[in-house]
N, C-alpha and C positions, 0 to 999 in steps of 0.2 A: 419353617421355611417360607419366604416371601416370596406369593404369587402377584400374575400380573393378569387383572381384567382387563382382555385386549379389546371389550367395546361397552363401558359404563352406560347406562339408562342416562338423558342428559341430566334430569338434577344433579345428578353424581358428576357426571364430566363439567358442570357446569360450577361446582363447589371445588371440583379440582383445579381448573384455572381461576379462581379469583384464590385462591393459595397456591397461584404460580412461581411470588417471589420466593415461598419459602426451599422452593424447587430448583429455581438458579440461586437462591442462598446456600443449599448442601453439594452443589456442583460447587461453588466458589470455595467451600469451607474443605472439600474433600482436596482439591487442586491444590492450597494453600499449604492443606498439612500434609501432601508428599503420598496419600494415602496410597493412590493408584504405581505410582517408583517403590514404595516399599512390597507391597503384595508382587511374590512371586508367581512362578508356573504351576503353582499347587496350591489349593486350597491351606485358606491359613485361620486359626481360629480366634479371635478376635482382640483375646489377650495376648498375642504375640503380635496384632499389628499394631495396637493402643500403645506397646512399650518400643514398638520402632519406629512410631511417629511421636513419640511421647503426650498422648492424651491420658483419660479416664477413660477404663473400658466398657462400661454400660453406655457411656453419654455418644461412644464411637459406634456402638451398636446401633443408636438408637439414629447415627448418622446414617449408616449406610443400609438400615433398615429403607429406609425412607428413599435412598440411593436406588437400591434392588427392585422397588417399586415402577422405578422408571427404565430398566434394563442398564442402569449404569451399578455395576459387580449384582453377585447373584449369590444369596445364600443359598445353604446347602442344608441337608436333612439335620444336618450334626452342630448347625448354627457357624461353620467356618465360610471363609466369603472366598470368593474366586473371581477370578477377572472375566471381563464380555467384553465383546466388540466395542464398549462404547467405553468400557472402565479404562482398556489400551487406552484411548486415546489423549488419557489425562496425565498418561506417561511421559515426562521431559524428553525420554527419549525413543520415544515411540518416533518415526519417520511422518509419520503423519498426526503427528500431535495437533491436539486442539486446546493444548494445557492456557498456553496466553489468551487467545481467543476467549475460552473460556473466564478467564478473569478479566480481560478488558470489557467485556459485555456486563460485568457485574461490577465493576469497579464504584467508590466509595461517592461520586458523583451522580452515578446514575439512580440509584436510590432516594437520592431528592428531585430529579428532576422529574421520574416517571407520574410520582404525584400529581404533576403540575400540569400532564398532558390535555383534557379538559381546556385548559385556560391557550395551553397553544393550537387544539384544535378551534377553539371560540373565533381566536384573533388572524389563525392563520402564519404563528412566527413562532422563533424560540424564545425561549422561556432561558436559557440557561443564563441570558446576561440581568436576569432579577435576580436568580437564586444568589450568582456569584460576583457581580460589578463588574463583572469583566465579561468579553467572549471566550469560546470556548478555546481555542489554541494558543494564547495571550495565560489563560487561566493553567492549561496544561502545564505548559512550559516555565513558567514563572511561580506558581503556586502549589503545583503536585506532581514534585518531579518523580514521586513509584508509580503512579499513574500514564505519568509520559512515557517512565521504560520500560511498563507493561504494555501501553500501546504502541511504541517502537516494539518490539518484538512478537506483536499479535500480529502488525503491520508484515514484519519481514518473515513469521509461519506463513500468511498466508499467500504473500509474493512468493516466495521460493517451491508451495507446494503446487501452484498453478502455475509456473514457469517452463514447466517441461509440459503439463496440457500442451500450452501456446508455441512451445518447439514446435510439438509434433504435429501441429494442425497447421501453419504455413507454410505456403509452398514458396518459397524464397529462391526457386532456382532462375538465374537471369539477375540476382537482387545485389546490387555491390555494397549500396546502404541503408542501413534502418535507421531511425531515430525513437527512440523509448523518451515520450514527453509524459513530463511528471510522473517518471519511472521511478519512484522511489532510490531503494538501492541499488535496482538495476539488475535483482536476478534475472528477468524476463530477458532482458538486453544480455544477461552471460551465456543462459541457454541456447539464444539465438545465435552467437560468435561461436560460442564452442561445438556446435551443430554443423556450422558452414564455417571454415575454418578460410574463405577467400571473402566473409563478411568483413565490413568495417563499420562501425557505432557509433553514435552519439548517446547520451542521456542527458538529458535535462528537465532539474526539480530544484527547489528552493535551496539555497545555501548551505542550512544546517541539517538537511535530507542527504545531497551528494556529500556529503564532507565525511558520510559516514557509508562510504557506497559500497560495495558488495567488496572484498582484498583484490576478487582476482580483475577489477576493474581500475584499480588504483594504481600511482607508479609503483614498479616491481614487480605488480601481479600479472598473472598468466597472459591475461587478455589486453593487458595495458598498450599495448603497442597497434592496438587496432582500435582503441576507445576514445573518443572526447567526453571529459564530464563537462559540462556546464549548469555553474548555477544559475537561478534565472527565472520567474516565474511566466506560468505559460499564457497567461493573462494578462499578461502585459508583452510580450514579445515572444518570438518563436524564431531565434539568427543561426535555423540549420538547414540544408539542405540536403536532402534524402532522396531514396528512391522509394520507401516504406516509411509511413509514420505508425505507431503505437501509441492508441491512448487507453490505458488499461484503468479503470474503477478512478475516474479521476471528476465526470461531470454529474457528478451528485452535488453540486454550488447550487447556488438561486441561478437562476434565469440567465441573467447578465452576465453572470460569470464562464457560464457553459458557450453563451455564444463568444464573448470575448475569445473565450481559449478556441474556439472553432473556427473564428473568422482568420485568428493569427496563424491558426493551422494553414488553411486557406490560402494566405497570402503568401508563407515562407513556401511552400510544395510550387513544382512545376506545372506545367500540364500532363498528365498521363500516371502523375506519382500514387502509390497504395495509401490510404487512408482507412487503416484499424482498428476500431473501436472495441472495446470488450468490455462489457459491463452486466453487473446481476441485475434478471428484471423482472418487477413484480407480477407481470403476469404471465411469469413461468412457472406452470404449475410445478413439477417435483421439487421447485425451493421455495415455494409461495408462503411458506410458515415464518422462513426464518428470514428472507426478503421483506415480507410486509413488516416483522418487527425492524430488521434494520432503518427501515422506512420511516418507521414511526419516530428512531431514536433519532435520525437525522433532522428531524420536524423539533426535536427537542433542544439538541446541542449547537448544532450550526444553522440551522434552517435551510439546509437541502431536502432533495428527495432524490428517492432510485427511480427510473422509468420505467414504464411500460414501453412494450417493444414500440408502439406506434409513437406515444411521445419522441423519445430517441430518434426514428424515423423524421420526425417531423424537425427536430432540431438541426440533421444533419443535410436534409433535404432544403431548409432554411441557409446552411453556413452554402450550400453551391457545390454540396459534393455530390457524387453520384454512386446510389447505394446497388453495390451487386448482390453477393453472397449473405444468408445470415443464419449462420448456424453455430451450434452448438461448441462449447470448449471443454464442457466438463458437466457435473451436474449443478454446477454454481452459477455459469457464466456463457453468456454468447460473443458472438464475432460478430461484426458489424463491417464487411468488408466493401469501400469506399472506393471511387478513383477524384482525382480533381480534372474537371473537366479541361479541353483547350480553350 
């Protein structure tokens, strides 16, 4: 049976993390082969999960041996594996799955660039346009398209499962409209119309982002009759007019680009209109582990960063808004609630 030392001597924790990768390698490998959708509500013993994911069953042992070490499934006295809190969540159809998220963090890219981190710490930039000739969404799109539709779909896990957060935390009464900029699909923007049913929406995100926007957002869907999509990047123009703006996980660009989108924000808003920011920040501690690594990755592929809550302050203090409220959305993410001044 596989225990877990919950506080190693540091050599030991210190030998554990430099054989980190092999650790989001058996998360990637268990997500792929289905391991956690096949395992039922009952302990199952290793050669009936080997022939329902169709492996070898010592080498699957020897996977989730390794698994159970970190609380992801948990053997039993008898050598049969059972699910934990964390194995759910590699279930496709678990509600709160982490099954893409999961794979897009380990995806076939990021194993060479993590290498190379040293040399973008040195310089201060990404490294991913040496690895691949190209930048990174250029590269995406054009060159690995299972990669793009793992991260489309890690993208819309995790818009859809902080969409209802973001319902339930704005007070929108008074509000006739919102606008969701560089809302992706636009769950955030369904939650919020299907909530207040006298709302009326915009969203606007790049061309091949809304083209693929949430059903009930599109002609025919539920919500279509109270929606505008517009493609459009926010970086360049911002032609809506609101009483709420949302800019949720979107100013992690370099420098330039954060202000661009903040100054357009700026311009297209009234005086007195909401200005919402929502973004993870590194120095929030109950997410500081997996913030700083998202941190790191953005230093690698795009050469953005996450902020600290004072940076973001500083930025939004800088575009001429005026920051009220700043609190919490979930354990991932805060609010950043703004007005534009007269």
């Amino acid at each position: 049976m596989t225990t877990i030392d919950p506080a190693p001597p540091p050599p030991m924790r210190l030998r554990e993390l430099v054989f980190g990768a092999a650790c989001a390698a058996a998360v990637r490998a268990a997500a792929r082969l289905g391991v956690a959708d096949a395992l039922g509500d009952t302990p199952t013993p290793v050669e009936d999960l080997a022939a329902a994911v169709k492996t070898e069953p010592r080498a699957l042992r020897r996977l989730l041996r390794a698994l159970a070490c970190q609380g992801v499934f948990a053997e039993q006295p008898d050598g049969a594996f059972a699910h934990t809190e964390m194995s759910r969540l590699l279930r496709e159809d678990d509600p709160h799955s982490l099954r893409y998220i999961a794979l897009w963090c380990t995806e076939p890219w990021t194993w060479d660039v993590w290498p190379r981190l040293d040399e973008a710490v040195r310089d201060g930039r990404t490294v991913f346009g040496d690895v691949y000739g190209k930048e990174f969404f250029p590269y995406l799109h054009e060159d690995a398209p299972e990669s793009a539709y793992v991260f489309n779909r890690a993208m819309t896990t995790s818009s859809r499962q902080s969409a209802q957060d973001v319902a339930e935390l704005l007070d929108l009464r008074g509000v006739s409209t919102v606008a969701d900029i560089g809302g992706g699909q636009g769950h955030v923007l369904a939650s919020l119309l299907e909530k207040h049913p006298a709302l009326r929406g915009a969203l606007l995100d790049l061309p091949g982002v809304v083209g693929n926007a949430d059903p009930r957002l599109r002609d025919g869907g539920a919500l279509a009759g109270r929606v505008e999509v517009l493609a459009g990047d926010c970086r360049e123009d911002i032609p809506v007019r609101a009483d709420v703006y949302i800019i949720k996980n979107i100013l992690e660009w370099d420098d330039d680009s954060t202000r661009r989108a903040l100054a357009n924000v700026r311009r297209a808003a009234r005086p007195g209109a909401r200005v919402v920011v929502i973004e993870n920040l590194v120095d929030d501690t109950p997410s500081m582990r997996f913030t700083t690594a998202m941190d790191l990755l953005l230093l690698l592929n795009v050469g953005g960063a996450k902020h600290t809550r004072q940076s973001l302050v500083d930025r939004l203090t800088e575009a001429g808004l005026v920051i009220g409220a700043i609190r919490p959305v979930n354990a991932y993410l805060h609010a950043f609630e703004c007005t534009v001044p007269a």
